[in-house]
Backbone as XML, in Angstrom:
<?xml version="1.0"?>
<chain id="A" units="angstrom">
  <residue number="1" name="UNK">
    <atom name="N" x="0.827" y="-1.178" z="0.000"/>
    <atom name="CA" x="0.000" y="0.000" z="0.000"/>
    <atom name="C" x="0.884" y="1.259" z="0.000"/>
  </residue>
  <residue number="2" name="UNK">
    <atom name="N" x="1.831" y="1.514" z="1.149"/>
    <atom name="CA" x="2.818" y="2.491" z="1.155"/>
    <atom name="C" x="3.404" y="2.773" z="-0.424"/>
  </residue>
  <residue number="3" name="UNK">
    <atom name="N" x="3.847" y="1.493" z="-1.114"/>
    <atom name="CA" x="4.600" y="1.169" z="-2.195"/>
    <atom name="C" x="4.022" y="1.975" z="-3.421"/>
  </residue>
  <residue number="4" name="UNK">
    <atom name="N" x="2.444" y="1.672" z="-3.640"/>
    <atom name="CA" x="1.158" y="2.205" z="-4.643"/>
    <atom name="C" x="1.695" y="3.666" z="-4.299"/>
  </residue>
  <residue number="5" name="UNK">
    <atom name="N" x="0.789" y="4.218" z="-3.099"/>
    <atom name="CA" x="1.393" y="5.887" z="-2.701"/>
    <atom name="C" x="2.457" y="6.428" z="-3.029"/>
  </residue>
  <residue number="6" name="UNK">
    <atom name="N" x="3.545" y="5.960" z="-3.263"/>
    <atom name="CA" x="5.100" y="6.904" z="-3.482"/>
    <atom name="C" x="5.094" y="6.192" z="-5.340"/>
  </residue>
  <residue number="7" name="UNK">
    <atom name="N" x="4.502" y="5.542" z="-5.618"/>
    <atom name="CA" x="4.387" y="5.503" z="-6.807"/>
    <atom name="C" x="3.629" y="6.354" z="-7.773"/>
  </residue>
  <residue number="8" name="UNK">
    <atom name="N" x="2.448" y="7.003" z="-6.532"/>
    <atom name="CA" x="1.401" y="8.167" z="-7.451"/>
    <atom name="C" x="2.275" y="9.520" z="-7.456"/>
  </residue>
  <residue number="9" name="UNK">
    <atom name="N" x="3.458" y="9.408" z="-6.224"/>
    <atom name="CA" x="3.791" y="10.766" z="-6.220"/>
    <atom name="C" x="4.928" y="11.292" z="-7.262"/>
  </residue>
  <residue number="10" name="UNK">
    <atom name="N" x="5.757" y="12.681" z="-7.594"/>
    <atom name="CA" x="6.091" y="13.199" z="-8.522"/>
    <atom name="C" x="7.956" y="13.237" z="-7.690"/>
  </residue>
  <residue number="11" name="UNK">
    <atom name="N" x="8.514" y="12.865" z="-8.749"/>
    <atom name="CA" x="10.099" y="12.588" z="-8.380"/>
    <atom name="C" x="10.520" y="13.488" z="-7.265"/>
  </residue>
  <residue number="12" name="UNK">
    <atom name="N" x="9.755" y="14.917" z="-6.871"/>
    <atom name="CA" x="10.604" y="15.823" z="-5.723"/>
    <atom name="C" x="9.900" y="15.103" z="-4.506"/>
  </residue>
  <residue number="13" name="UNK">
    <atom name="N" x="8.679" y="14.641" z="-4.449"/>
    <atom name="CA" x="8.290" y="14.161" z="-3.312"/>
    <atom name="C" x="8.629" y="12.575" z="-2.553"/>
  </residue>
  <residue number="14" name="UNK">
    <atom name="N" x="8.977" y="11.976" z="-3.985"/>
    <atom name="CA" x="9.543" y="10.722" z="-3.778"/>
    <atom name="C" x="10.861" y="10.862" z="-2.780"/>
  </residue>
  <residue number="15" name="UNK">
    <atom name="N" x="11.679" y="11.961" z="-3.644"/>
    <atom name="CA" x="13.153" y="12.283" z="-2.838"/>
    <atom name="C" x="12.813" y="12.754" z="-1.493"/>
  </residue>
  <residue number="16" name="UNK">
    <atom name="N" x="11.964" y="14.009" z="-0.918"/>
    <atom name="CA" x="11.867" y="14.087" z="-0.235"/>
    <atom name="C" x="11.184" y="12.860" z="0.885"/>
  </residue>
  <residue number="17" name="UNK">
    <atom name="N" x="10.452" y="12.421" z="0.733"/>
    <atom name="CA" x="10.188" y="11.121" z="1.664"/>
    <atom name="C" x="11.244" y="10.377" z="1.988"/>
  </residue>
  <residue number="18" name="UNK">
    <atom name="N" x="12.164" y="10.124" z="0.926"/>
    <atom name="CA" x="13.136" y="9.391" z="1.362"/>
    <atom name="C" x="14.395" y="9.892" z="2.060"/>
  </residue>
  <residue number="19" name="UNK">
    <atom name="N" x="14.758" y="10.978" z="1.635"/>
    <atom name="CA" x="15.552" y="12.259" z="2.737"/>
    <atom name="C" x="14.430" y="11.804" z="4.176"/>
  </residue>
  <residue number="20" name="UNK">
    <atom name="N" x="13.683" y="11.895" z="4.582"/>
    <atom name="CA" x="13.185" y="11.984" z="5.590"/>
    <atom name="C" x="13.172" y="10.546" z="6.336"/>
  </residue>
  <residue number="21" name="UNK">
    <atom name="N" x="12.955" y="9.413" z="5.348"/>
    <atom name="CA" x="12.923" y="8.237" z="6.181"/>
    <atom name="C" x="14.304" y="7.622" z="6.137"/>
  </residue>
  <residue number="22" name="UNK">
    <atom name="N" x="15.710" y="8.313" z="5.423"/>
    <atom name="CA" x="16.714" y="7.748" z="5.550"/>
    <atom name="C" x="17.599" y="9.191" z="6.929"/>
  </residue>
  <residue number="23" name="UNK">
    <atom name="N" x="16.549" y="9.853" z="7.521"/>
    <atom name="CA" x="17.314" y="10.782" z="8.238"/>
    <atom name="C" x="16.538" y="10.076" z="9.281"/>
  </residue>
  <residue number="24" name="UNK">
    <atom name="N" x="15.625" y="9.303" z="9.633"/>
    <atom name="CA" x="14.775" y="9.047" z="10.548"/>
    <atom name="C" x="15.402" y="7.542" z="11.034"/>
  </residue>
  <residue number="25" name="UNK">
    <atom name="N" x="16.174" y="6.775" z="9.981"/>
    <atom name="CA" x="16.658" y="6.101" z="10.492"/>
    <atom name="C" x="17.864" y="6.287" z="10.810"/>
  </residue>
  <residue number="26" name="UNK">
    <atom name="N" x="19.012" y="7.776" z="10.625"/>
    <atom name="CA" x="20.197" y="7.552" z="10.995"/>
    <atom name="C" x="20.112" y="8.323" z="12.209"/>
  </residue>
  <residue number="27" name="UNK">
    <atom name="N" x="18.895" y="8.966" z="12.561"/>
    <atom name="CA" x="18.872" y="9.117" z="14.272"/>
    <atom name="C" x="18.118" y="8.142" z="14.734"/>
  </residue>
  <residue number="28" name="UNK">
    <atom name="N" x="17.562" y="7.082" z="14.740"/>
    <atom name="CA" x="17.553" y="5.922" z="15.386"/>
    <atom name="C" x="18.335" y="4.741" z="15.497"/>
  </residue>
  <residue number="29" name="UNK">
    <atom name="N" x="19.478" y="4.833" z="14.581"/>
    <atom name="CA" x="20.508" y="4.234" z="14.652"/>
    <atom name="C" x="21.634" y="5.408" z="15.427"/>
  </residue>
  <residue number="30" name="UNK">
    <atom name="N" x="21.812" y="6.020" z="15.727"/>
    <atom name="CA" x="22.134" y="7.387" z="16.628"/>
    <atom name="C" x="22.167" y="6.900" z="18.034"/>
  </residue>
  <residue number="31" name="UNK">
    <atom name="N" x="20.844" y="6.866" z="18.348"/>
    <atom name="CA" x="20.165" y="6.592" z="19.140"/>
    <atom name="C" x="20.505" y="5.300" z="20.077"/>
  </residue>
  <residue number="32" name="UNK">
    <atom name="N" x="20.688" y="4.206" z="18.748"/>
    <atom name="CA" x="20.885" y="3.233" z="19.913"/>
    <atom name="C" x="22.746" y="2.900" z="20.084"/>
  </residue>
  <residue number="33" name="UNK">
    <atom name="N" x="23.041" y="3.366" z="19.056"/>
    <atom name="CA" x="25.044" y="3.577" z="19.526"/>
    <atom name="C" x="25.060" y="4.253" z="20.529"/>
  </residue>
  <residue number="34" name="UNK">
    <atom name="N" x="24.556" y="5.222" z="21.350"/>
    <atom name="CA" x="24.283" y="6.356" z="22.414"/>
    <atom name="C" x="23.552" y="5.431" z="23.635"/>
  </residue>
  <residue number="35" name="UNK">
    <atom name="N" x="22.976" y="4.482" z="23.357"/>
    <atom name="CA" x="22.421" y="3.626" z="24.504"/>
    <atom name="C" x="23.368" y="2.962" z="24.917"/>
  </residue>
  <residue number="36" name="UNK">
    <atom name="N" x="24.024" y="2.429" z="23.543"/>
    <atom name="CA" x="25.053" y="1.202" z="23.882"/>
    <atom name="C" x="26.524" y="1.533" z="24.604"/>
  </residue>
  <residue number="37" name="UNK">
    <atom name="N" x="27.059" y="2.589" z="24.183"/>
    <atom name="CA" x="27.813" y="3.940" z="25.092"/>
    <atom name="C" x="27.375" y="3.901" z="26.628"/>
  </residue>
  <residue number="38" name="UNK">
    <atom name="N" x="26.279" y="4.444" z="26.871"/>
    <atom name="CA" x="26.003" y="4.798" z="28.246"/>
    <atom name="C" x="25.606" y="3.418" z="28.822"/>
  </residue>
  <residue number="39" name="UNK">
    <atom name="N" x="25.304" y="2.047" z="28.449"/>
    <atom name="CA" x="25.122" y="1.329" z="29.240"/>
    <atom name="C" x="26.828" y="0.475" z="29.392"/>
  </residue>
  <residue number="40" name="UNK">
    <atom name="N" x="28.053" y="0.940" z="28.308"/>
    <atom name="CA" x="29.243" y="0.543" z="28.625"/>
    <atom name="C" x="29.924" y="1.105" z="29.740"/>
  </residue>
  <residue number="41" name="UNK">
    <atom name="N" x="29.347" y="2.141" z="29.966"/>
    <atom name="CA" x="29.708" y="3.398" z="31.155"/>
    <atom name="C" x="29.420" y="2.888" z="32.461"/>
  </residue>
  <residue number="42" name="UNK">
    <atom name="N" x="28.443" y="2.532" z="32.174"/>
    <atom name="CA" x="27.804" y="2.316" z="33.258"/>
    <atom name="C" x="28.529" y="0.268" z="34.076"/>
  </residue>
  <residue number="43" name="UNK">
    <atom name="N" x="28.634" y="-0.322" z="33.117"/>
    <atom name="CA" x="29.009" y="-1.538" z="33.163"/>
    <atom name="C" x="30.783" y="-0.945" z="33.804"/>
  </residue>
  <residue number="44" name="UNK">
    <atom name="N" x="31.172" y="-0.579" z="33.036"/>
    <atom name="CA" x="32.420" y="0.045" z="33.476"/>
    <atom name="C" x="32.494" y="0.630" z="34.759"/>
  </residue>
  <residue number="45" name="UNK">
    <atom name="N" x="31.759" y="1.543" z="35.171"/>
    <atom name="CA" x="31.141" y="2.587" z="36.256"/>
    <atom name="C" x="31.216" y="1.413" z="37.619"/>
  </residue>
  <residue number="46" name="UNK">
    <atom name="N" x="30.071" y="0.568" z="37.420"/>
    <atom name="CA" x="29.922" y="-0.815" z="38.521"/>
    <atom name="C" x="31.219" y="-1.415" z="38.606"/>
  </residue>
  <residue number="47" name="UNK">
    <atom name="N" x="31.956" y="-1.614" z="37.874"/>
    <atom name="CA" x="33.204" y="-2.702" z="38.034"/>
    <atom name="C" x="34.010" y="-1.840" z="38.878"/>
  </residue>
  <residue number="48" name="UNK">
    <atom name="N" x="33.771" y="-0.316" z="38.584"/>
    <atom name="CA" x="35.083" y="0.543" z="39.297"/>
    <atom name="C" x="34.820" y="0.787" z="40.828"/>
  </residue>
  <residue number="49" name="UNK">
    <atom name="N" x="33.074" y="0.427" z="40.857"/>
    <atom name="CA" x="32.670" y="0.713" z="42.218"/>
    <atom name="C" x="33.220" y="-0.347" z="43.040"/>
  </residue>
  <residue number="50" name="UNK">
    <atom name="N" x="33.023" y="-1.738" z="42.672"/>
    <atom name="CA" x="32.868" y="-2.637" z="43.659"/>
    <atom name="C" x="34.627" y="-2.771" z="43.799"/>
  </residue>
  <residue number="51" name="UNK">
    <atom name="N" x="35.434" y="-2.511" z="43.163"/>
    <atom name="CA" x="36.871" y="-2.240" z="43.322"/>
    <atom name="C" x="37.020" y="-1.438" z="44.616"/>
  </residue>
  <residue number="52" name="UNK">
    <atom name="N" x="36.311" y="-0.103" z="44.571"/>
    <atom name="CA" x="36.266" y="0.756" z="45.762"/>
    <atom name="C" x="36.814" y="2.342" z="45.379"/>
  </residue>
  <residue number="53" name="UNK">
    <atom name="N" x="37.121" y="1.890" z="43.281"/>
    <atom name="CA" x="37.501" y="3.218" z="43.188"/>
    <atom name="C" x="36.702" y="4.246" z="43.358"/>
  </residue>
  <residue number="54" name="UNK">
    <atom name="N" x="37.146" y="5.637" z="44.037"/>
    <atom name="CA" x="36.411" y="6.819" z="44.303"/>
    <atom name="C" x="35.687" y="7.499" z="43.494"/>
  </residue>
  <residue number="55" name="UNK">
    <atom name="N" x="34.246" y="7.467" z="43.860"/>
    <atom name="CA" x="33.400" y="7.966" z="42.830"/>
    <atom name="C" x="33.504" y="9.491" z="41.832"/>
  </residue>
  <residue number="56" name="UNK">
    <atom name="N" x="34.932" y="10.607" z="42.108"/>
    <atom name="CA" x="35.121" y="11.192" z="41.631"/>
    <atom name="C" x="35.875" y="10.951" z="40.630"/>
  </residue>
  <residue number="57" name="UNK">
    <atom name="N" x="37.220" y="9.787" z="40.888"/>
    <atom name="CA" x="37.679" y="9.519" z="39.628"/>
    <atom name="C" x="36.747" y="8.434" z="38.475"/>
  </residue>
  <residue number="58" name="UNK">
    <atom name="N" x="35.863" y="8.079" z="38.864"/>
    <atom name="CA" x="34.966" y="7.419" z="38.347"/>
    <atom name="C" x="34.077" y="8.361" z="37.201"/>
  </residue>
  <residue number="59" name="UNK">
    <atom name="N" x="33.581" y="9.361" z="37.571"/>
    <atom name="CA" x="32.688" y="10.579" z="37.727"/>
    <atom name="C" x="33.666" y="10.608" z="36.094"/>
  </residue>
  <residue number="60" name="UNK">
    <atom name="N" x="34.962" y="10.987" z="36.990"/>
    <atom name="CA" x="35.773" y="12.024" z="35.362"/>
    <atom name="C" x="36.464" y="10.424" z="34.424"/>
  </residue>
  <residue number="61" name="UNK">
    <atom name="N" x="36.222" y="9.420" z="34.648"/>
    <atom name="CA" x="36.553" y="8.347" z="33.840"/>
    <atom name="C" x="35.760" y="8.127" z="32.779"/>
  </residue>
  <residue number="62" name="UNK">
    <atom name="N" x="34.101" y="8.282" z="33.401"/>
    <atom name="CA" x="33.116" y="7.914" z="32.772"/>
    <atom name="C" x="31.690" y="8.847" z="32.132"/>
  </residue>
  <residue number="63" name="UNK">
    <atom name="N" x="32.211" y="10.004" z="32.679"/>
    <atom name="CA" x="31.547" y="10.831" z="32.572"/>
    <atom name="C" x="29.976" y="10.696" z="33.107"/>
  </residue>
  <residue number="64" name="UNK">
    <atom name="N" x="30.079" y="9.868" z="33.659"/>
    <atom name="CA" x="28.350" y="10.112" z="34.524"/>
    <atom name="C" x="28.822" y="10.699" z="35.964"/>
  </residue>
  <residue number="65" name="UNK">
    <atom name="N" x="27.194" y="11.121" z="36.351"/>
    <atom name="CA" x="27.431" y="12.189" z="36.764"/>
    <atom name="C" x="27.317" y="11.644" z="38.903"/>
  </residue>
  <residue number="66" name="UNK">
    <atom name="N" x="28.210" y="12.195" z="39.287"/>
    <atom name="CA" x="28.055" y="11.586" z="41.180"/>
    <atom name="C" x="26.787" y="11.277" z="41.145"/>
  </residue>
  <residue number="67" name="UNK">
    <atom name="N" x="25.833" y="11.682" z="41.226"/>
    <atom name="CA" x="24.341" y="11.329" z="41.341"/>
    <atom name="C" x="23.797" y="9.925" z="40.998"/>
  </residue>
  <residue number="68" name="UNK">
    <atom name="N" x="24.660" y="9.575" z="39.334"/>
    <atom name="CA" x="24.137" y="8.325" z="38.976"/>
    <atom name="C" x="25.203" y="7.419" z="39.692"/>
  </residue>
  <residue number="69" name="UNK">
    <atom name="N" x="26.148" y="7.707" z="39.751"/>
    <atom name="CA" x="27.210" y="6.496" z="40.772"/>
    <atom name="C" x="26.976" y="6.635" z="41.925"/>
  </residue>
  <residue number="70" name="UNK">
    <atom name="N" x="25.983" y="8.049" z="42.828"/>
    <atom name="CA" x="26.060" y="7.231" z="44.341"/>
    <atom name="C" x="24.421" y="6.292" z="44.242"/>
  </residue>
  <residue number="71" name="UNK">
    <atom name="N" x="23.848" y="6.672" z="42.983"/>
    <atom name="CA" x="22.531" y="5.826" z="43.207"/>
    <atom name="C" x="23.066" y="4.156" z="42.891"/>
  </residue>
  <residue number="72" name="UNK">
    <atom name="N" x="24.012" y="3.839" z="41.956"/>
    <atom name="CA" x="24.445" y="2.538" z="41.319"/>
    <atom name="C" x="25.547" y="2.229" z="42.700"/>
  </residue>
  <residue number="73" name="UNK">
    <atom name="N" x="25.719" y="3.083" z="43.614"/>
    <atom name="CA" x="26.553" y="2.484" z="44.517"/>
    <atom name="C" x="25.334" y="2.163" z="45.708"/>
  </residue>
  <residue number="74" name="UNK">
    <atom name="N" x="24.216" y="3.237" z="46.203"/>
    <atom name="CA" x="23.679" y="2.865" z="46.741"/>
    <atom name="C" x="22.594" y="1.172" z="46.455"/>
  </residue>
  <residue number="75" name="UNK">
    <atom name="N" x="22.611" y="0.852" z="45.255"/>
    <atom name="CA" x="21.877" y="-0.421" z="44.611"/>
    <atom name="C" x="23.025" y="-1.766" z="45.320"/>
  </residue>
  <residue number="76" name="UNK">
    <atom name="N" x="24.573" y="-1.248" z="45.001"/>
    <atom name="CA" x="25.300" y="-1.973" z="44.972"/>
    <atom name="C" x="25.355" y="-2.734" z="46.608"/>
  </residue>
  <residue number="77" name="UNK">
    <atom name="N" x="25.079" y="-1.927" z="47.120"/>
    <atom name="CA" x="24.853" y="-1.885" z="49.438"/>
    <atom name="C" x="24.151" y="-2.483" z="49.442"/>
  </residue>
  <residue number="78" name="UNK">
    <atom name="N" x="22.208" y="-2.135" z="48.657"/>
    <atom name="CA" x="21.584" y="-2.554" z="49.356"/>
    <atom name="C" x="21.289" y="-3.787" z="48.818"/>
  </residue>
</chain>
């Protein structure tokens, strides 16, 4: 059905749809390299905790922020 529709339409609109659904997927592929980043951080982040390294050099290792390492340290206690 989609297929019929971009077939009625006129070559600038064709391009444009596809500018739009090939920009729609390179920020959802964006998106999940940026998940996969912050959950390495974070995997990283835990290993440095239970070591006992100090959550400031942690902080500037990993760039998350004291807040999320004293909450992933407070998980780690309780």
């Amino acid at each position: 059905m989609f297929q019929v529709e971009i077939d009625k339409m006129g070559m600038k609109q064709k391009e444009e749809i596809m500018y739009t659904m090939t920009s729609w997927e390179e920020k959802g592929m964006e998106k999940g390299v940026e998940k996969g980043r912050e959950k390495e951080r974070q995997t990283i982040a835990l290993n440095l905790l239970r070591q006992g390294v100090a959550i400031e050099t942690i902080a500037q290792a990993t760039g998350l922020t004291l807040e999320q390492l004293q909450e992933m340290q407070a998980k780690l206690s309780g």
